[in-house]
N, CA, C and O atoms as a GROMACS GRO file, in nm:
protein
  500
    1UNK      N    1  -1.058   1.236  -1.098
    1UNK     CA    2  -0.936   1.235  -1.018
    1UNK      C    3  -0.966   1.180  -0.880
    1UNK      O    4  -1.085   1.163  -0.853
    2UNK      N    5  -0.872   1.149  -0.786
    2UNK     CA    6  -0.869   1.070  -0.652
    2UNK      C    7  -0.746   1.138  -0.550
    2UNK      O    8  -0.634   1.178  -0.582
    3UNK      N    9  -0.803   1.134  -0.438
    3UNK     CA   10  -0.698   1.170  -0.384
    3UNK      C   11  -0.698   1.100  -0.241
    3UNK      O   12  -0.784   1.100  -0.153
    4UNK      N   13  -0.539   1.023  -0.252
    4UNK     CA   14  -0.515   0.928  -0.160
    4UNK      C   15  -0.440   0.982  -0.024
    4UNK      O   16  -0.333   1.040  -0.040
    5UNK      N   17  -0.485   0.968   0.088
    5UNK     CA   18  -0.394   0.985   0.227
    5UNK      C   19  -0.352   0.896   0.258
    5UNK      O   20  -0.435   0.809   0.232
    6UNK      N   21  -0.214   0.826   0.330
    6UNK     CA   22  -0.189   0.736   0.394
    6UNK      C   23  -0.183   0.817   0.555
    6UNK      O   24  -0.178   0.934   0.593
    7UNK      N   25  -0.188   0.675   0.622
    7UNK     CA   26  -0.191   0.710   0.812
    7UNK      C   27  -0.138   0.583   0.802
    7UNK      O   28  -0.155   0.483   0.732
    8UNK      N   29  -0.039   0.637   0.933
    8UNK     CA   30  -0.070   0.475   1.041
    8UNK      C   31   0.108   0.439   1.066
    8UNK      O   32   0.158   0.374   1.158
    9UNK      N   33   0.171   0.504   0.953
    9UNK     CA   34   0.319   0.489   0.993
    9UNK      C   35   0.393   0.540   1.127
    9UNK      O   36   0.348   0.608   1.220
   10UNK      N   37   0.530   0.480   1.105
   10UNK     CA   38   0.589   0.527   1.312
   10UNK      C   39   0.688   0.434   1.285
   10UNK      O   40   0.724   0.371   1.185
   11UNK      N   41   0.728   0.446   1.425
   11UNK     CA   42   0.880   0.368   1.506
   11UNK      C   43   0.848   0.228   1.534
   11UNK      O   44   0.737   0.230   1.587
   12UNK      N   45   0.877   0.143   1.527
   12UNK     CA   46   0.843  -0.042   1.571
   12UNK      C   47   0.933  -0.084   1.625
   12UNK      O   48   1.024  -0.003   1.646
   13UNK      N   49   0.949  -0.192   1.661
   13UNK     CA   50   1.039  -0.284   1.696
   13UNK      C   51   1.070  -0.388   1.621
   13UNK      O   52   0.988  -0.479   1.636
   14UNK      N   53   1.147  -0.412   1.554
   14UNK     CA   54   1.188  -0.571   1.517
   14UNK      C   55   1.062  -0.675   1.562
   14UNK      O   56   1.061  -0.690   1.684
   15UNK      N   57   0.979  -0.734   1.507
   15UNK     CA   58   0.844  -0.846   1.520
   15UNK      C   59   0.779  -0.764   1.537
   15UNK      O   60   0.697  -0.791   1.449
   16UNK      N   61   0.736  -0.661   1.588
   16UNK     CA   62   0.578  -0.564   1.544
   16UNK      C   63   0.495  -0.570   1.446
   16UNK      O   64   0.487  -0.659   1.361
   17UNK      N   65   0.426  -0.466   1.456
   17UNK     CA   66   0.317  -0.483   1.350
   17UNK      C   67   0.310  -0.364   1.381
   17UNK      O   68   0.339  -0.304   1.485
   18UNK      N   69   0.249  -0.312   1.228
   18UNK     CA   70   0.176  -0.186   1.205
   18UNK      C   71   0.018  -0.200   1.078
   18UNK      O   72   0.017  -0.292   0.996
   19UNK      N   73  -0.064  -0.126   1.082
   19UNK     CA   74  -0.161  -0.125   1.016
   19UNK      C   75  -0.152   0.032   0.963
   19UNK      O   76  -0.158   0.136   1.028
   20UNK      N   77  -0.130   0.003   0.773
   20UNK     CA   78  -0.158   0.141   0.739
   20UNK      C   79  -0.290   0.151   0.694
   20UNK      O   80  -0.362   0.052   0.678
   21UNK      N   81  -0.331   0.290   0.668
   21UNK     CA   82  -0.428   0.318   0.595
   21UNK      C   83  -0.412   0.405   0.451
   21UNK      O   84  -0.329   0.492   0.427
   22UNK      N   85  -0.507   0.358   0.374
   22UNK     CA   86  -0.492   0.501   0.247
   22UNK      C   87  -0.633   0.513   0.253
   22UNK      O   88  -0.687   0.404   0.274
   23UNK      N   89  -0.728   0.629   0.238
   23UNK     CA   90  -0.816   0.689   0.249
   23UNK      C   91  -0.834   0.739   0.100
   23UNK      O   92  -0.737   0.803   0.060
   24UNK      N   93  -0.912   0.727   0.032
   24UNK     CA   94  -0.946   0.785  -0.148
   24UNK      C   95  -1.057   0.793  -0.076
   24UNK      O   96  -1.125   0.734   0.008
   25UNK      N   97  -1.042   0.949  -0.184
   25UNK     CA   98  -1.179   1.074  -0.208
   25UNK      C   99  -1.163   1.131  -0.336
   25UNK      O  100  -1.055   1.137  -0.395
   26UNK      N  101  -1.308   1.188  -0.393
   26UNK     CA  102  -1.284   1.172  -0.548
   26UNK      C  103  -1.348   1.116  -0.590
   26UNK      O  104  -1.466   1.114  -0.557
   27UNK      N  105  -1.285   1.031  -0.704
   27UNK     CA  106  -1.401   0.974  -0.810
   27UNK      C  107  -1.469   0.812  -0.753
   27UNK      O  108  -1.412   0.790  -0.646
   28UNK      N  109  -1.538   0.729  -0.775
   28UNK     CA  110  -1.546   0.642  -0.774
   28UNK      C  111  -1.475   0.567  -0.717
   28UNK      O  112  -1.373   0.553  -0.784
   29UNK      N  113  -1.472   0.491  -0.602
   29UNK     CA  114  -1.354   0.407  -0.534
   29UNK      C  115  -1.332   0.315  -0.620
   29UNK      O  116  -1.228   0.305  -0.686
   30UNK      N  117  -1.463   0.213  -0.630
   30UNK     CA  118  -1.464   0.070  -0.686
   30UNK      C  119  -1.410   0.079  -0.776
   30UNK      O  120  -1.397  -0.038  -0.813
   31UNK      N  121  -1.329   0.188  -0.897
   31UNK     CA  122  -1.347   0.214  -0.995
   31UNK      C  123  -1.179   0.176  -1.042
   31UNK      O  124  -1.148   0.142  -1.156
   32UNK      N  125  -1.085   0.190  -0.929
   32UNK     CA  126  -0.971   0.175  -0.910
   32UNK      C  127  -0.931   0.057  -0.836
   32UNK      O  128  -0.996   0.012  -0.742
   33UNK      N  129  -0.780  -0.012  -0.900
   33UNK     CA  130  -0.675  -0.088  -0.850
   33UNK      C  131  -0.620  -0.024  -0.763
   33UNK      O  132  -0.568   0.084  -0.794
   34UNK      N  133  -0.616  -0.065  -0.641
   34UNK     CA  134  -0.510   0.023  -0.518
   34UNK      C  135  -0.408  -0.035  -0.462
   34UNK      O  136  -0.418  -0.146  -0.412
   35UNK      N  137  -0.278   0.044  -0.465
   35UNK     CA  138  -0.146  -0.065  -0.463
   35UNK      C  139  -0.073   0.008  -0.341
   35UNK      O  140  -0.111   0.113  -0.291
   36UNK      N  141   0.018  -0.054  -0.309
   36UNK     CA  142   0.111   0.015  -0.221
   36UNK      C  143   0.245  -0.042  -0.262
   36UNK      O  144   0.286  -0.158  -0.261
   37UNK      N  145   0.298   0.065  -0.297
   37UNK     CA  146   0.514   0.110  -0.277
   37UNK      C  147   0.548   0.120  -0.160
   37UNK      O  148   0.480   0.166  -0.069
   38UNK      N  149   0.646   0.082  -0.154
   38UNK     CA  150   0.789   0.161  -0.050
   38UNK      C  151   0.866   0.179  -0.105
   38UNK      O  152   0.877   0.143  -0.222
   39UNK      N  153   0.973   0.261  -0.024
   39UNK     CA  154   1.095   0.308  -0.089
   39UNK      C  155   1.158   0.364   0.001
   39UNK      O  156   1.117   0.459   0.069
   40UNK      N  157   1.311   0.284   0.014
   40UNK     CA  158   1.345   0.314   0.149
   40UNK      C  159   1.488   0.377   0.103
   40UNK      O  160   1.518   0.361  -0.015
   41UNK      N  161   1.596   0.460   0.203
   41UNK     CA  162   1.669   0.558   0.177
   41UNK      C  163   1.790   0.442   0.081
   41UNK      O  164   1.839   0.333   0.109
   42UNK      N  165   1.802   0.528  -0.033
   42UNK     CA  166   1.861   0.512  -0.128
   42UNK      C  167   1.830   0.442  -0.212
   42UNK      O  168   1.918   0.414  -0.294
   43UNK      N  169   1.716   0.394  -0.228
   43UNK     CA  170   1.704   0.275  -0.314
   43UNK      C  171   1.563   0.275  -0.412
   43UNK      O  172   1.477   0.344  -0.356
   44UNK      N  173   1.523   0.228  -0.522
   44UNK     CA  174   1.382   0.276  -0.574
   44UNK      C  175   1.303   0.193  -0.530
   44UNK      O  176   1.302   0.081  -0.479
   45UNK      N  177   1.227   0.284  -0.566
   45UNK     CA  178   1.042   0.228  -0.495
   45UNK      C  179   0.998   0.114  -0.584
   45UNK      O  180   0.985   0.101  -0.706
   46UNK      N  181   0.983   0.045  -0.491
   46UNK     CA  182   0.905  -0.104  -0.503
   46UNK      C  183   0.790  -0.119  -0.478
   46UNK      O  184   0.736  -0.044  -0.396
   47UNK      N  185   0.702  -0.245  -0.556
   47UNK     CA  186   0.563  -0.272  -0.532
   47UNK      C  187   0.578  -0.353  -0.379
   47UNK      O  188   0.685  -0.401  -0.342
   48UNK      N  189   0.482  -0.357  -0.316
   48UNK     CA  190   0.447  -0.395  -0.263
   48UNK      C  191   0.330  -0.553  -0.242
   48UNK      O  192   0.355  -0.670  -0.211
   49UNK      N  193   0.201  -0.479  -0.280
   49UNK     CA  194   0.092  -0.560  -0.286
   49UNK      C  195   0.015  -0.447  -0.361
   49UNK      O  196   0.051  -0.332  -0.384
   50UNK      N  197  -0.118  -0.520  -0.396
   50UNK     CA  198  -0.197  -0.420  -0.475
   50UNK      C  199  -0.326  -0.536  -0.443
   50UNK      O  200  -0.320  -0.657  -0.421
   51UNK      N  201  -0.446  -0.442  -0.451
   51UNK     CA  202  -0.628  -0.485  -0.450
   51UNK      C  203  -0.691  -0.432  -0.525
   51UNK      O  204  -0.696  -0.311  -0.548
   52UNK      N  205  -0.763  -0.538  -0.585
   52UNK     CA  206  -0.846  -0.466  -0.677
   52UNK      C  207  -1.050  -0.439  -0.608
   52UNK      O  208  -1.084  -0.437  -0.490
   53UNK      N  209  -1.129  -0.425  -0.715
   53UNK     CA  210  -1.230  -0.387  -0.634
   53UNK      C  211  -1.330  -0.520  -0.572
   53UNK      O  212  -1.397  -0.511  -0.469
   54UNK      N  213  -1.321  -0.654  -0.669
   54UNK     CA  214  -1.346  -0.765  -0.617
   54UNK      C  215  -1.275  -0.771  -0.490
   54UNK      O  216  -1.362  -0.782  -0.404
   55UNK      N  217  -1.139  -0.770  -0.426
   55UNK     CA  218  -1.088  -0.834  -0.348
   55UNK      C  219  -0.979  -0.926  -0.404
   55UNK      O  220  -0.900  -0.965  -0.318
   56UNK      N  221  -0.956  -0.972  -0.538
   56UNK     CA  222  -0.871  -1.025  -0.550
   56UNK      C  223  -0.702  -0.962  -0.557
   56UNK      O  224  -0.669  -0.910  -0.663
   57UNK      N  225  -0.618  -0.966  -0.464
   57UNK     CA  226  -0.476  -0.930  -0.424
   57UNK      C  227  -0.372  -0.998  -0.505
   57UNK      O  228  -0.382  -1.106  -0.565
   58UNK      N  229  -0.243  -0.898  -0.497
   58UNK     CA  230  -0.119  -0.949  -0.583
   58UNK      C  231   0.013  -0.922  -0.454
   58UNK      O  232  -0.009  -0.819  -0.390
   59UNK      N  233   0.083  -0.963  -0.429
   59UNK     CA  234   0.193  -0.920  -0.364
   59UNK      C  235   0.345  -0.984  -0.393
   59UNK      O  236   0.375  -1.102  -0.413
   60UNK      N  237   0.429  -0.869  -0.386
   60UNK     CA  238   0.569  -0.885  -0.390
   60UNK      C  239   0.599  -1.050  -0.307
   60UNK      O  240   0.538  -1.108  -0.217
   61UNK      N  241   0.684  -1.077  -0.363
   61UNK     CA  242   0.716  -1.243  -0.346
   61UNK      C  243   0.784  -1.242  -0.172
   61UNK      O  244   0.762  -1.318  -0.078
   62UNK      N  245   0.882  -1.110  -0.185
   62UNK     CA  246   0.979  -1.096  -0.049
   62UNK      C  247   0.853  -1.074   0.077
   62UNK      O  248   0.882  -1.080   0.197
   63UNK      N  249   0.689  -1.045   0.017
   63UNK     CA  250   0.656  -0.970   0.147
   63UNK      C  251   0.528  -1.115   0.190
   63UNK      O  252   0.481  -1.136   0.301
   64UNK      N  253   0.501  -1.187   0.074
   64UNK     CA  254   0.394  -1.260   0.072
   64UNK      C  255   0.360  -1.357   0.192
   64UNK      O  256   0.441  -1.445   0.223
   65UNK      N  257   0.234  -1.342   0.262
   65UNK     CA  258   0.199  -1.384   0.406
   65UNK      C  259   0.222  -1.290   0.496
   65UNK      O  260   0.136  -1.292   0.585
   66UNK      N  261   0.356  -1.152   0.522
   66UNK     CA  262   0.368  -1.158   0.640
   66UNK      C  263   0.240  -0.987   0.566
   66UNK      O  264   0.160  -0.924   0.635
   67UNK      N  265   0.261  -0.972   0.462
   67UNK     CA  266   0.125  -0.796   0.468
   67UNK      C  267   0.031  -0.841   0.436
   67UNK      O  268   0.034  -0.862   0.315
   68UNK      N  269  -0.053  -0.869   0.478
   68UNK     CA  270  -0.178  -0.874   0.398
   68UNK      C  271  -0.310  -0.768   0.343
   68UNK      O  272  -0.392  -0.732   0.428
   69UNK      N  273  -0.321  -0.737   0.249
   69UNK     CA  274  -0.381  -0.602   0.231
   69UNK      C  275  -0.549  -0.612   0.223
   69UNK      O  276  -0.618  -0.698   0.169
   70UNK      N  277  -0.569  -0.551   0.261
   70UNK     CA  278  -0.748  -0.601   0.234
   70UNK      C  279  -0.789  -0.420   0.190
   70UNK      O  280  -0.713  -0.325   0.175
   71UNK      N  281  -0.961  -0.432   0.179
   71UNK     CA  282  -1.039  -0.323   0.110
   71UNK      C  283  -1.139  -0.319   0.203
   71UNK      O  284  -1.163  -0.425   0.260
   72UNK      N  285  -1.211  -0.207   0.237
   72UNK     CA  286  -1.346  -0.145   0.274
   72UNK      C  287  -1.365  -0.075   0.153
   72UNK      O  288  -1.286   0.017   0.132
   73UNK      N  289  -1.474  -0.104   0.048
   73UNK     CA  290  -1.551   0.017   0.012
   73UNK      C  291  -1.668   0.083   0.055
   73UNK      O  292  -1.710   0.184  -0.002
   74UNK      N  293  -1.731   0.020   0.173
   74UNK     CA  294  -1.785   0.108   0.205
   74UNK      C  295  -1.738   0.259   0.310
   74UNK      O  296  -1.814   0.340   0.363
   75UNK      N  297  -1.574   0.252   0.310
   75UNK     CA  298  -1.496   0.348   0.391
   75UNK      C  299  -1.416   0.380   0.297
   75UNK      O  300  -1.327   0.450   0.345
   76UNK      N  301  -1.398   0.362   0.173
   76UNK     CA  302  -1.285   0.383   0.116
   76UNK      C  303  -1.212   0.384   0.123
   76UNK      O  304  -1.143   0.476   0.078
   77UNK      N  305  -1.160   0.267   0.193
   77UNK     CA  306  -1.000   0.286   0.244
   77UNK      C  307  -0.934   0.133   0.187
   77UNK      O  308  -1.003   0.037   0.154
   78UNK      N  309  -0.798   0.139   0.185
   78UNK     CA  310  -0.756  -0.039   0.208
   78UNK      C  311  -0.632   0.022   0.279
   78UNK      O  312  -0.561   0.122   0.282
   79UNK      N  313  -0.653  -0.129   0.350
   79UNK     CA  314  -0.523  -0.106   0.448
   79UNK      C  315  -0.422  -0.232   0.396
   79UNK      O  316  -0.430  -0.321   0.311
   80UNK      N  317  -0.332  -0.195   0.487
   80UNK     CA  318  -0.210  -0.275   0.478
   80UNK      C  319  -0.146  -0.316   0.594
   80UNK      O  320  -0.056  -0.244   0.638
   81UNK      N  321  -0.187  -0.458   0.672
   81UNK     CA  322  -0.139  -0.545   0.777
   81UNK      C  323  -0.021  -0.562   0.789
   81UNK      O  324  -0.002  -0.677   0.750
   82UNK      N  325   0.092  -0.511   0.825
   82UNK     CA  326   0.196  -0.537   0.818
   82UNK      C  327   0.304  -0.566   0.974
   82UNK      O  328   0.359  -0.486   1.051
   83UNK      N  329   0.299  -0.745   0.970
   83UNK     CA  330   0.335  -0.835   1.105
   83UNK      C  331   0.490  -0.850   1.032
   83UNK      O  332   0.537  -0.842   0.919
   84UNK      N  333   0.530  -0.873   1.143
   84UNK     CA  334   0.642  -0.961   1.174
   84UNK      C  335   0.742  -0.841   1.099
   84UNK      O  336   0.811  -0.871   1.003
   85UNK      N  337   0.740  -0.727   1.145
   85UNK     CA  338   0.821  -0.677   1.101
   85UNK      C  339   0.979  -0.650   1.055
   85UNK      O  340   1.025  -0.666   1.168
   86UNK      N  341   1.058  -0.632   1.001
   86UNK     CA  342   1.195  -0.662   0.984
   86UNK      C  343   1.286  -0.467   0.964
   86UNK      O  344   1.234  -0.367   0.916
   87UNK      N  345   1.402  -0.479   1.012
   87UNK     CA  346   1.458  -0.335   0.979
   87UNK      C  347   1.429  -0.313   0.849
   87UNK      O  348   1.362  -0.217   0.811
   88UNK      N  349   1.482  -0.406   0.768
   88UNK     CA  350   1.451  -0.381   0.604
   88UNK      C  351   1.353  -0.355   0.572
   88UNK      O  352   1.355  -0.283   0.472
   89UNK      N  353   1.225  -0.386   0.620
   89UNK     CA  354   1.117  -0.305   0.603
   89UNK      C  355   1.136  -0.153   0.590
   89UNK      O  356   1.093  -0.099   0.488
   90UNK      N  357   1.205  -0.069   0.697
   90UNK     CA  358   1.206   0.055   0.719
   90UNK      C  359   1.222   0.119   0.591
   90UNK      O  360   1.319   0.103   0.518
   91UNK      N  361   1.093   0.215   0.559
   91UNK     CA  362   1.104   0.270   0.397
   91UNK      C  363   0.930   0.368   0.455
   91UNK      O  364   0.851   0.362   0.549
   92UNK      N  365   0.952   0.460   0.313
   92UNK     CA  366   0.830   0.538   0.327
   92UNK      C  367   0.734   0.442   0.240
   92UNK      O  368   0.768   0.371   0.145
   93UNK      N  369   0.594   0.460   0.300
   93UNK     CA  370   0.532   0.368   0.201
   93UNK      C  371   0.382   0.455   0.177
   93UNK      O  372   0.304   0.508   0.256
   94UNK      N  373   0.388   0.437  -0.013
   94UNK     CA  374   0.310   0.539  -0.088
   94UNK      C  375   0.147   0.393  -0.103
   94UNK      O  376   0.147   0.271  -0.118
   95UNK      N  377   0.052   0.484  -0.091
   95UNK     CA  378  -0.037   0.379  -0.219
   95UNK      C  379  -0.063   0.505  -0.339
   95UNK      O  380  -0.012   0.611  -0.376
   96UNK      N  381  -0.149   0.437  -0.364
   96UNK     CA  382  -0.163   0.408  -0.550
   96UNK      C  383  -0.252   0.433  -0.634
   96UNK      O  384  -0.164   0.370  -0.692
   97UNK      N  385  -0.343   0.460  -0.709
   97UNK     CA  386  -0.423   0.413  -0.769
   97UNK      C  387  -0.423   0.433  -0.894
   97UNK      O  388  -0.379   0.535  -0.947
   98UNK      N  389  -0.495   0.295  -0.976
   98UNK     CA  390  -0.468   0.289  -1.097
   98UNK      C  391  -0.624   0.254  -1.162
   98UNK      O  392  -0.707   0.164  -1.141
   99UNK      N  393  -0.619   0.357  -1.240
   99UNK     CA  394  -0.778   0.391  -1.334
   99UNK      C  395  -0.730   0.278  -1.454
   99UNK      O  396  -0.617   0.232  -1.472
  100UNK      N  397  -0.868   0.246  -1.536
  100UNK     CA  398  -0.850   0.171  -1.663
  100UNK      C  399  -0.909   0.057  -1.572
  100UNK      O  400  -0.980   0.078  -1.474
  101UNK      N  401  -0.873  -0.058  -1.614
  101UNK     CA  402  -0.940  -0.217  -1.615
  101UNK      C  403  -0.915  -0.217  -1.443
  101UNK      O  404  -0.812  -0.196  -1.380
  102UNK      N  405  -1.068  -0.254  -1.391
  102UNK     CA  406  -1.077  -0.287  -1.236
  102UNK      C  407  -1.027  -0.414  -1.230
  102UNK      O  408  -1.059  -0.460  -1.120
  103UNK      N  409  -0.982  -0.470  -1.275
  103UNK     CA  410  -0.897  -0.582  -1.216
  103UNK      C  411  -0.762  -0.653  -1.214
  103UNK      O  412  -0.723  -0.744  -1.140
  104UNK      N  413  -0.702  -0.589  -1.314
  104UNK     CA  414  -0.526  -0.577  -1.346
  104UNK      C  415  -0.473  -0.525  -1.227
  104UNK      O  416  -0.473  -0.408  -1.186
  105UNK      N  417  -0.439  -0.600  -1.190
  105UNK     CA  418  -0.347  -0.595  -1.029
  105UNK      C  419  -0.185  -0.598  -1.105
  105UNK      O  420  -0.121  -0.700  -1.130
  106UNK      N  421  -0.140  -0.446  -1.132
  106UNK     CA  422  -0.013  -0.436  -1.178
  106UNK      C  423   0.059  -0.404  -1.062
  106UNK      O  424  -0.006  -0.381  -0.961
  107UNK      N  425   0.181  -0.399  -1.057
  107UNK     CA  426   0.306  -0.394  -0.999
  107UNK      C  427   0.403  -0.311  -1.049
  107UNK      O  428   0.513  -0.314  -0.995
  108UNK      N  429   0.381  -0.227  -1.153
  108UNK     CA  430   0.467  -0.123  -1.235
  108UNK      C  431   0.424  -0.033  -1.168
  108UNK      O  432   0.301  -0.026  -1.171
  109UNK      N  433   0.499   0.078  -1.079
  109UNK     CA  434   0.450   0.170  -1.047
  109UNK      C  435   0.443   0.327  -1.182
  109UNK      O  436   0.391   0.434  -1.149
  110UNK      N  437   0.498   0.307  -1.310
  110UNK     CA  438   0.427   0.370  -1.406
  110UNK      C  439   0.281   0.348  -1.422
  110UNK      O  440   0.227   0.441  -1.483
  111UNK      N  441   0.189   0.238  -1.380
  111UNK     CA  442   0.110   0.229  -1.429
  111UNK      C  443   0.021   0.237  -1.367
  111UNK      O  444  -0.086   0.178  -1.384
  112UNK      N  445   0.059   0.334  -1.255
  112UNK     CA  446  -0.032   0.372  -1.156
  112UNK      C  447  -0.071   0.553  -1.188
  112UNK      O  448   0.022   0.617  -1.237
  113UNK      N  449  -0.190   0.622  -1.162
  113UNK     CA  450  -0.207   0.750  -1.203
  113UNK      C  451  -0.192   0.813  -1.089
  113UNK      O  452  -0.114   0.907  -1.097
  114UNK      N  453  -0.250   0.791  -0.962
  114UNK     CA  454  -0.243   0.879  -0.863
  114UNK      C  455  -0.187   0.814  -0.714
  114UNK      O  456  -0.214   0.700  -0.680
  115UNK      N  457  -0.125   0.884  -0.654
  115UNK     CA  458  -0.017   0.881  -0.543
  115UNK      C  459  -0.072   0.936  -0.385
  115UNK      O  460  -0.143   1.036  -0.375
  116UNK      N  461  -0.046   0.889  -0.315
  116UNK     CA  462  -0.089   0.989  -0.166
  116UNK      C  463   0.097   1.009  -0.094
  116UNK      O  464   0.178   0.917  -0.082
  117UNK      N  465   0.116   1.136  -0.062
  117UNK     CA  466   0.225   1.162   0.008
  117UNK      C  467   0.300   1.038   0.092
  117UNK      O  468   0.423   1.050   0.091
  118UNK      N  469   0.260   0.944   0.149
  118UNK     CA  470   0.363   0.845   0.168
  118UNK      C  471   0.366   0.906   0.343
  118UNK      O  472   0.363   1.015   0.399
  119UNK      N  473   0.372   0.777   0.378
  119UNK     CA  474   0.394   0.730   0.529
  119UNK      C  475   0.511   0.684   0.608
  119UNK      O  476   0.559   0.587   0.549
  120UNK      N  477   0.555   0.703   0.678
  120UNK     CA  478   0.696   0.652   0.711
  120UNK      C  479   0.686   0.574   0.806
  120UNK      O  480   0.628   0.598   0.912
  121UNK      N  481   0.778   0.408   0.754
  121UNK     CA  482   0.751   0.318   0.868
  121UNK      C  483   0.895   0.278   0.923
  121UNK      O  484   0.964   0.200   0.858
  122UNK      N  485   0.930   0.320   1.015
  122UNK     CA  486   1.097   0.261   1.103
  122UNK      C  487   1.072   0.179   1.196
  122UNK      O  488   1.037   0.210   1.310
  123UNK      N  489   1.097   0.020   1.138
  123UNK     CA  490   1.194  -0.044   1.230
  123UNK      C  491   1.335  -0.044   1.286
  123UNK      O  492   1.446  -0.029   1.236
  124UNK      N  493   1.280  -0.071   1.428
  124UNK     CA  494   1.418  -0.032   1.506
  124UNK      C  495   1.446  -0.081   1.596
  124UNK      O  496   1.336  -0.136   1.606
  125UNK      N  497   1.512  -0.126   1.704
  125UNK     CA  498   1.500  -0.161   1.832
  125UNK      C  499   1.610  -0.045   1.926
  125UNK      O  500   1.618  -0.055   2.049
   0.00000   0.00000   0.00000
């Protein structure tokens, strides 16, 4: 089992930036695909982007260029760069992780096993 924290969410401005974090502890980092959702009021949770343990990334078409997600395994963490912010952004945002094949960078959030409580990011001016 794994257990994911996110940090790093808050209030922005319209063009900001924020940097999240998810932190896995537990089993094996390398061992897992790590993705990130949002899901903002009323609406279902969406992929985001996802990393696998090479480094090779997948991301939602609406977000592609402005998040860029990268990995530390030697911190266990991957974060999530997120410039040029927009209101529509404003959503809680979960990561992920998904056991089985280290390199299937899915986008189904069924096909993810474990969750961290979720971060809240508001754009606003």
């Amino acid at each position: 089992q794994v257990q994911l924290v996110e940090s790093g969410g808050g209030l922005v401005q319209p063009g900001g930036s924020l940097r999240l974090s998810c932190v896995a502890s537990g089993r094996t980092f390398n061992n897992y695909v790590i993705a990130w959702f949002r899901q903002a009021p009323g609406k279902e949770r969406e992929f985001v982007s996802a990393i696998n343990w090479t480094g090779g990334t997948s991301y939602a078409d609406s977000e592609k260029g402005r998040f860029p997600i990268s990995r530390d395994n030697a911190k266990n963490t991957v974060y999530l760069q997120m410039n040029s912010l927009k209101p529509e952004d404003t959503a809680v945002y979960y990561c992920a992780a998904r056991s089985g094949s280290r390199f299937f960078l899915s986008t189904k959030e069924y096909e993810y096993d474990y969750w961290g409580q979720g971060t809240q990011v508001t754009v606003s001016s």
